[in-house]
N, CA, C and O of each residue as an XYZ file, in Angstrom:
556
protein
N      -3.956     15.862      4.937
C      -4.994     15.291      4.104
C      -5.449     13.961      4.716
O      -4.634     13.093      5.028
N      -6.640     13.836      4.863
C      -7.427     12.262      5.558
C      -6.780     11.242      4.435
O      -6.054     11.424      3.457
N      -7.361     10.128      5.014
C      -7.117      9.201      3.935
C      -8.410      9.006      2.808
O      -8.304      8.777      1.603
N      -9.384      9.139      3.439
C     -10.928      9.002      2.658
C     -10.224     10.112      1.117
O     -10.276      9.848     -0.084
N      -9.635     11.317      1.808
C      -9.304     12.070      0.447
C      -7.668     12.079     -0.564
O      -7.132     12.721     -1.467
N      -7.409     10.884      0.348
C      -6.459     10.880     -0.440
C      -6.703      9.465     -1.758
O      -6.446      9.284     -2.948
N      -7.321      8.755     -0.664
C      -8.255      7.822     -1.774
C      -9.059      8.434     -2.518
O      -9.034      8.039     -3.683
N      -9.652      9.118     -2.330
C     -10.720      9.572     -3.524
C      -9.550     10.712     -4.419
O     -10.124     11.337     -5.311
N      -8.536     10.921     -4.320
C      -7.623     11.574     -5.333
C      -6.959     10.350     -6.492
O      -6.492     10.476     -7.623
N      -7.180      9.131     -5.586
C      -5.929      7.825     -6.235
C      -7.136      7.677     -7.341
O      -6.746      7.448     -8.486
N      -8.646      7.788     -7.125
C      -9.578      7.550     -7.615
C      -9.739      8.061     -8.921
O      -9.761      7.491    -10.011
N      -9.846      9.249     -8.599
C      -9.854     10.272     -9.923
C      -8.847      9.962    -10.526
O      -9.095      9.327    -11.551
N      -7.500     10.188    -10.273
C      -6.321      9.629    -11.172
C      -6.349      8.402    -11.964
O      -5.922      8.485    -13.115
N      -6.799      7.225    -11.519
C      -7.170      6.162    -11.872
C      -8.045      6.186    -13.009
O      -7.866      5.588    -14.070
N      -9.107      7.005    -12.665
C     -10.652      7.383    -14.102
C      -9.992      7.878    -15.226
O     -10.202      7.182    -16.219
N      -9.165      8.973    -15.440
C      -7.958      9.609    -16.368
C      -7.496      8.321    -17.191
O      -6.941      8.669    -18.233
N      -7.552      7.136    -17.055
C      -7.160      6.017    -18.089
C      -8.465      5.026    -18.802
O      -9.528      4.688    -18.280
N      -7.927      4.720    -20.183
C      -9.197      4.653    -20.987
C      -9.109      2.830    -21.026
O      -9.928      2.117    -21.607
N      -7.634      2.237    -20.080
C      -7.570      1.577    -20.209
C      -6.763      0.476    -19.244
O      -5.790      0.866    -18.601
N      -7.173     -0.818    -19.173
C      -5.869     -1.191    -18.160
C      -4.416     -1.245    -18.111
O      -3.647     -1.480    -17.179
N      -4.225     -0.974    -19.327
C      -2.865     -1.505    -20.187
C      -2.371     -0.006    -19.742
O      -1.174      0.017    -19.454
N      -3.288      1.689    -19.590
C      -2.202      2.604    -19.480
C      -2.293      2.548    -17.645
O      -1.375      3.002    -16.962
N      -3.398      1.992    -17.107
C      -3.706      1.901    -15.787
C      -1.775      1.088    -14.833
O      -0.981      1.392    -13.942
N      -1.925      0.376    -15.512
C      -0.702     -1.217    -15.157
C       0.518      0.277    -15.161
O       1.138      0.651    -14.165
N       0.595      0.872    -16.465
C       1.906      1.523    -16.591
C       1.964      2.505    -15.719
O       2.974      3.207    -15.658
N       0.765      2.734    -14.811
C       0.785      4.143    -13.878
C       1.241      3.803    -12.982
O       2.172      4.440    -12.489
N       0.667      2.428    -12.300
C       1.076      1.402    -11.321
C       2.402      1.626    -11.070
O       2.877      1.923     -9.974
N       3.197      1.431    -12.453
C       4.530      0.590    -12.299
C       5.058      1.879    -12.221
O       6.202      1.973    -11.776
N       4.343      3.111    -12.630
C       5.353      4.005    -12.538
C       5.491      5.077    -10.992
O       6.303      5.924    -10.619
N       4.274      4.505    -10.437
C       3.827      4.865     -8.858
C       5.107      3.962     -8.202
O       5.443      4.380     -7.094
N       5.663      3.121     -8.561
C       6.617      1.772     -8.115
C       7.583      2.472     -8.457
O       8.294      2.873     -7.536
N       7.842      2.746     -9.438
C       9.327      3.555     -9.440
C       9.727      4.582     -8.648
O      10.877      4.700     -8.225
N       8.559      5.563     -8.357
C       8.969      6.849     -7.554
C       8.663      6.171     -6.187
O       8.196      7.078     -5.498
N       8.695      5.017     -5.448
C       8.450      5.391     -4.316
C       9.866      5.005     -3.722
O      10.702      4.197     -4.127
N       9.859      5.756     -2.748
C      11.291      6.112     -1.628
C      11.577      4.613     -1.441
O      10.696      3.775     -1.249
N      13.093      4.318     -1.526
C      13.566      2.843     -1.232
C      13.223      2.368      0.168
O      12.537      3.284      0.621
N      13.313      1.592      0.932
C      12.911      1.028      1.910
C      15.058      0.825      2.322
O      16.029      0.584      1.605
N      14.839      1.140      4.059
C      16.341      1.081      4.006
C      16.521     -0.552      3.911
O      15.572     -1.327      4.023
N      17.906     -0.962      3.682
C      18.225     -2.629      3.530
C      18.106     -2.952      4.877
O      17.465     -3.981      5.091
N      18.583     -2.309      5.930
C      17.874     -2.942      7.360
C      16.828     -3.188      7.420
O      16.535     -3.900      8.381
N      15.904     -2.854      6.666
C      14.836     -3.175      7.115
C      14.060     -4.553      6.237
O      13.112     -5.253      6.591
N      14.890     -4.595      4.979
C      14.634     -5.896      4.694
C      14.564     -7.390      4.874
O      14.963     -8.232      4.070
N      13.869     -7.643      6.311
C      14.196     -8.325      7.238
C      12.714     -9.355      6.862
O      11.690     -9.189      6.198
N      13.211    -10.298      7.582
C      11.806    -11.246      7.286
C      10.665    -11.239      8.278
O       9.757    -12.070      8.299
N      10.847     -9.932      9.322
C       9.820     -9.679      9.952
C       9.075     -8.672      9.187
O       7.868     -8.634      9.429
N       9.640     -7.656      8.112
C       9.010     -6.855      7.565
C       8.306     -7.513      6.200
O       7.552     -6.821      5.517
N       8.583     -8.798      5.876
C       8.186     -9.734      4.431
C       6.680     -9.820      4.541
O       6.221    -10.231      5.607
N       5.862     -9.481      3.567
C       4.395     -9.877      3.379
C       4.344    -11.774      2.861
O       4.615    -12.366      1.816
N       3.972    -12.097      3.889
C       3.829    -13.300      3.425
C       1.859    -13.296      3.107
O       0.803    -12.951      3.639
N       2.491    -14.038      1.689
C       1.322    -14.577      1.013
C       1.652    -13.839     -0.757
O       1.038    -14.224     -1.752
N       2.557    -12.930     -0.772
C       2.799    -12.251     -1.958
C       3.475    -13.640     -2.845
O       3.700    -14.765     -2.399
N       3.682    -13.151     -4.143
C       3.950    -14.014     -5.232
C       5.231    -13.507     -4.841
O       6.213    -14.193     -4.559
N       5.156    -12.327     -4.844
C       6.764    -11.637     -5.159
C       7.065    -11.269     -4.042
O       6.231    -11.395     -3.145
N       8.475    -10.648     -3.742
C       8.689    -10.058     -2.054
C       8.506     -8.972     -2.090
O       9.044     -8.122     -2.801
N       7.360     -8.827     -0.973
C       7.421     -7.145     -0.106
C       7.679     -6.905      0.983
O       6.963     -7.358      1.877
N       8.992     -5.967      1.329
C       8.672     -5.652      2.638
C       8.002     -4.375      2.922
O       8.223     -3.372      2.245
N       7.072     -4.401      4.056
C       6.705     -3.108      4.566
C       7.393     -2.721      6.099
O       7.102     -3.269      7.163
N       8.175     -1.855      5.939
C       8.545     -1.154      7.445
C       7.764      0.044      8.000
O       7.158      0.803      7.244
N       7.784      0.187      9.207
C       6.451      1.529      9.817
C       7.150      1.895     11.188
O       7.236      1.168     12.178
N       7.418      2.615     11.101
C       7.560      3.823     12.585
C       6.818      4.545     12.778
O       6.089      5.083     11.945
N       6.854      4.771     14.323
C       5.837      6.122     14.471
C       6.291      7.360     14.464
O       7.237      7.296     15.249
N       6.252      8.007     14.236
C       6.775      9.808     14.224
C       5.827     10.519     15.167
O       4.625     10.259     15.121
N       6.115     11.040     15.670
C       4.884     11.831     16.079
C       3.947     11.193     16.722
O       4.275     10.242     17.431
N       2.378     11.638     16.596
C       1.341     10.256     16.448
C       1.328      9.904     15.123
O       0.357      9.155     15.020
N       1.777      9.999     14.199
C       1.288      9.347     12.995
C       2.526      7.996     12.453
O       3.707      7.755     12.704
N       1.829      7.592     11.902
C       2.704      6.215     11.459
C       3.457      6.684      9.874
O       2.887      7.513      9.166
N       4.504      6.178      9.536
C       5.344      6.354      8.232
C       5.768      4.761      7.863
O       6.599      4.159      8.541
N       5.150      4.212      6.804
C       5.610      3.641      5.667
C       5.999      3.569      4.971
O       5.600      4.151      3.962
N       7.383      2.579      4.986
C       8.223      2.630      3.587
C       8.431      1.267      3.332
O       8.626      0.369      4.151
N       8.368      1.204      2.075
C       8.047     -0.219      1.471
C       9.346     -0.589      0.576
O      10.341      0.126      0.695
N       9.365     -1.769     -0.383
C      10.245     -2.612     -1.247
C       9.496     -3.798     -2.000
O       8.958     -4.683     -1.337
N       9.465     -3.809     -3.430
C       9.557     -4.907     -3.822
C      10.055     -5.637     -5.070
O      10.079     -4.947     -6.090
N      10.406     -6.747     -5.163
C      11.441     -7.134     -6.463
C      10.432     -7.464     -7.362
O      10.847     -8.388     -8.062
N       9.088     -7.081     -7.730
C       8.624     -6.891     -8.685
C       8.045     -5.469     -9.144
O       7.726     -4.555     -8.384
N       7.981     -5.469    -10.413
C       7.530     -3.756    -10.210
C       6.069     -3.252    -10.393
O       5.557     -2.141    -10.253
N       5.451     -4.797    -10.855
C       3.810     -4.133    -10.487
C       3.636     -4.153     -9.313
O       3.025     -3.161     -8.916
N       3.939     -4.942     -8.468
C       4.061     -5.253     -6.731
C       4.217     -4.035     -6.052
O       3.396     -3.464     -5.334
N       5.473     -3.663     -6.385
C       5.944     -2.176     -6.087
C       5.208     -0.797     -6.335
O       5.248      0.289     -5.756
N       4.554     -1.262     -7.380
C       3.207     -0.090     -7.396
C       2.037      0.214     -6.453
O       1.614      1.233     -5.907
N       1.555     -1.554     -6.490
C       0.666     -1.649     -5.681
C       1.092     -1.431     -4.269
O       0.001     -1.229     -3.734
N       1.686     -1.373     -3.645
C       2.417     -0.947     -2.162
C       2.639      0.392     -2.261
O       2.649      1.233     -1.362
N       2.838      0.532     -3.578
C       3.108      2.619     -3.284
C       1.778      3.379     -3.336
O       1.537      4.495     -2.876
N       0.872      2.442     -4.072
C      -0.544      3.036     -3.895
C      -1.180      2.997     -2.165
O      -1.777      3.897     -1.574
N      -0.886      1.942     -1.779
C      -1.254      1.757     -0.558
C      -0.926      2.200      0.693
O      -1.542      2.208      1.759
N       0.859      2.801      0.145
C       1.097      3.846      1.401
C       0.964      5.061      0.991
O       0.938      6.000      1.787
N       0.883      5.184     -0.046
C       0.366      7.043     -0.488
C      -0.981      6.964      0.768
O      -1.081      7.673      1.769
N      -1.776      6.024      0.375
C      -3.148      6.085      1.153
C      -2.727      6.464      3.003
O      -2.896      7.395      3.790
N      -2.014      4.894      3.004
C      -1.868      5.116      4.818
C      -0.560      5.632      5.413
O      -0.584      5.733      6.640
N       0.533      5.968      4.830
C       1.249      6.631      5.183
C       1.301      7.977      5.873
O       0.758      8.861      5.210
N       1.928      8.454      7.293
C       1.634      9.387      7.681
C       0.048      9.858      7.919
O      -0.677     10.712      7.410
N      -0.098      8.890      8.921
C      -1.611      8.952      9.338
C      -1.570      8.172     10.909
O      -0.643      7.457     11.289
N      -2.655      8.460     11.606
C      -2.874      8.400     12.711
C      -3.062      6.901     12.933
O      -3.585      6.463     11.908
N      -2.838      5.768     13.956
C      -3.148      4.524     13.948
C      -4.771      4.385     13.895
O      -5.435      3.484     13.382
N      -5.048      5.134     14.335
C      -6.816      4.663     14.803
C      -7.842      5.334     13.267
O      -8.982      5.145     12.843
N      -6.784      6.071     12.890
C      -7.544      6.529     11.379
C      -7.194      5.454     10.649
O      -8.142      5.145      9.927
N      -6.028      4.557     10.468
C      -5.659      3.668      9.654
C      -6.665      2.432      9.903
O      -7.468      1.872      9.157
N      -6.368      2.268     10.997
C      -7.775      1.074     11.694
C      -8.856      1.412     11.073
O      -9.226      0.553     10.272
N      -9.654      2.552     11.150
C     -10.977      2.966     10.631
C     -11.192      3.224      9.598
O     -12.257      3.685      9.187
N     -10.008      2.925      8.822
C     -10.134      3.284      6.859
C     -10.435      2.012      6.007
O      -9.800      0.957      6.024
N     -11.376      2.280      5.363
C     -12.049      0.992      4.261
C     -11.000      1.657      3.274
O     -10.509      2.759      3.031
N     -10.925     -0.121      2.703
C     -10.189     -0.175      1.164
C     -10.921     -0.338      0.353
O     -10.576     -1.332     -0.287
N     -12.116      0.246     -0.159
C     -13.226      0.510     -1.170
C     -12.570      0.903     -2.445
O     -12.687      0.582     -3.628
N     -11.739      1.828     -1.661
C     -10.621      2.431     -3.284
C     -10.091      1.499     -3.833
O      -9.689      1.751     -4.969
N      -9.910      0.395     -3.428
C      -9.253     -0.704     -4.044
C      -9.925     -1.230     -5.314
O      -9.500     -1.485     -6.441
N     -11.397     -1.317     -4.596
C     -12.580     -1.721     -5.914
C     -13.238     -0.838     -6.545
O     -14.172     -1.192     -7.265
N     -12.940      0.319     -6.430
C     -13.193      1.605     -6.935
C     -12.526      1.882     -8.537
O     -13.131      2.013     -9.601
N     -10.891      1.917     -8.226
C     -10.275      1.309     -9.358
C      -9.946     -0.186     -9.991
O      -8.950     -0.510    -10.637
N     -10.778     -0.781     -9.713
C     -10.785     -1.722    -10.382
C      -9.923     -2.802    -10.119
O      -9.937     -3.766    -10.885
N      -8.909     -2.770     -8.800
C      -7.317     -3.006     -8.820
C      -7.561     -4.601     -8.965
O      -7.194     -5.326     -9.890
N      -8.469     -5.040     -7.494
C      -8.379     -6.473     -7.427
C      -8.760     -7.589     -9.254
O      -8.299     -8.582     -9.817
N      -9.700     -6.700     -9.449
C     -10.405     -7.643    -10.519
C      -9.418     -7.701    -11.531
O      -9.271     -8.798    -12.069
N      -8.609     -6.629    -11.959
C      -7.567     -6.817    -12.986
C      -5.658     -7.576    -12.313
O      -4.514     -7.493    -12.760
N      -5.970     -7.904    -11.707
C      -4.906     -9.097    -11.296
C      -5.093    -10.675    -10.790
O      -6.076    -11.372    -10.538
N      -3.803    -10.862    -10.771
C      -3.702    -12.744    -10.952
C      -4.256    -13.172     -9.334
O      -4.146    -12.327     -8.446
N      -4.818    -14.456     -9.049
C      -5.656    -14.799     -7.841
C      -4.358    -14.170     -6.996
O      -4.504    -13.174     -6.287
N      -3.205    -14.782     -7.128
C      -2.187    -14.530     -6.058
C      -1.671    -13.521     -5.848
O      -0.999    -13.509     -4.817
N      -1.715    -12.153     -6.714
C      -1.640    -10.804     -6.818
C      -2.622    -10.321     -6.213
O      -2.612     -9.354     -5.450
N      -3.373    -10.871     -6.478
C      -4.867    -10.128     -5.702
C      -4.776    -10.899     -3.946
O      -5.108    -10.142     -3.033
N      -4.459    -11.942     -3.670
C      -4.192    -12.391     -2.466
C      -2.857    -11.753     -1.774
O      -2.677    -11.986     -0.579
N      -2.061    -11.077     -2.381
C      -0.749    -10.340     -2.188
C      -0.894     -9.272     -1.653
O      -0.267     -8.795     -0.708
N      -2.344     -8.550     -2.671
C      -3.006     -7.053     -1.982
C      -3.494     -7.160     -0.642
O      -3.274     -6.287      0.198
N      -4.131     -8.175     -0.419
C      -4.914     -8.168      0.876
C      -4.360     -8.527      2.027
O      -4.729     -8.184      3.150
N      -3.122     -9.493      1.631
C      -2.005     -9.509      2.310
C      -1.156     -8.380      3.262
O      -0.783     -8.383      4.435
N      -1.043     -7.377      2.097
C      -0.397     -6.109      2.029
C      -1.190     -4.843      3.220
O      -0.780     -4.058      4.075
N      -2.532     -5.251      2.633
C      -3.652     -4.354      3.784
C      -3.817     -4.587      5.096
O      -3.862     -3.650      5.892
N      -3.933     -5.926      5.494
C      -3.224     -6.840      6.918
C      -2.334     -6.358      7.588
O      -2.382     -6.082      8.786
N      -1.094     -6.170      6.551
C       0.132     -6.374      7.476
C       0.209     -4.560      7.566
O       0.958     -4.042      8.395
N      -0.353     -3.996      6.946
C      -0.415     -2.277      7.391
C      -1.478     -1.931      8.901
O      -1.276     -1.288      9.930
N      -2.551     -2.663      8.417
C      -3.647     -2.589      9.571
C      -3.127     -3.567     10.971
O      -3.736     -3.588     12.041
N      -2.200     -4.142     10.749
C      -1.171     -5.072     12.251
C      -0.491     -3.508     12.842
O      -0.481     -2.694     13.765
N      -0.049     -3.802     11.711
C       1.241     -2.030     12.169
C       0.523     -0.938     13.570
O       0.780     -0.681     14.746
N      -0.632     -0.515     12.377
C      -1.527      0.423     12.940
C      -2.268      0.062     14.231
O      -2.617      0.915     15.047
N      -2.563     -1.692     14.420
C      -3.209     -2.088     15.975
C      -1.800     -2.062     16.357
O      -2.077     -1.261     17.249
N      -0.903     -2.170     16.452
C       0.142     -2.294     17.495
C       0.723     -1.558     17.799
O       1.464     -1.601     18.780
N       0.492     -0.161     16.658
C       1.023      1.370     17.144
C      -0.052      1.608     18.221
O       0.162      2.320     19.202
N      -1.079      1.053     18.019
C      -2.174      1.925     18.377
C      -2.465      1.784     19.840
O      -2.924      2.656     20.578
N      -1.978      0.008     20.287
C      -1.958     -0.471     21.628
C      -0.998      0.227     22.487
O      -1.193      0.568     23.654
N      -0.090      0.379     21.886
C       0.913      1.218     22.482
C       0.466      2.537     23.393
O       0.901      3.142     24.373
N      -0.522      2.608     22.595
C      -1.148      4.325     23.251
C      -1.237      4.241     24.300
O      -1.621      5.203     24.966
């Protein structure tokens, strides 16, 4: 599955709520199911700096495609990172490079969080799109 369609699936799922309050609880519950991040990898090279809260993101390549697995000690945080590797997880570097985060403002994400939550997200999109140029140089 591209990412354009896996975003436009996070999309539709997202429309299914009448509200932010059940939106937040989908979040948190996208945060619960996502795969732990191993403790090696909780390293302060994998830390999103600029988050309120800690995230790490770790990425290998498999194949050609890149795999993301994330962590964070908050659990809306943790949502928002599981939304974001549902998107780029297991995907090609140069597709990750070439993917807009429109879905982001699509559902509404940035406008319904705190300045530094919302500076946490974009944070978060950075340090995936680093991943993806440095898998990608590799080529």
């Amino acid at each position: 599955m591209s990412i354009k369609e896996i975003q436009d699936e996070i999309v539709d799922e997202f429309s299914m709520f009448d509200d932010w309050m059940q939106r937040y609880e989908y979040i948190i519950d996208l945060g619960k199911a996502l795969p732990l991040i191993a403790e090696e990898y909780k390293t302060e090279d994998n830390i999103i700096t600029g988050c309120q809260s800690k995230v790490w993101v770790h990425a290998e390549k498999i194949g050609d495609k890149i795999v993301f697995t994330a962590d964070s000690d908050a659990i809306l945080t943790k949502g928002i990172i599981a939304v974001l590797i549902r998107s780029f997880s297991n995907q090609k570097p140069s597709d990750i490079l070439d993917a807009n985060t429109d879905f982001i403002d699509a559902i509404g994400l940035k406008e319904h969080l705190s300045p530094t939550r919302a500076n946490g997200l974009v944070s978060m999109i950075k340090k995936i799109k680093m991943y993806a140029l440095a898998f990608n140089a590799k080529n």
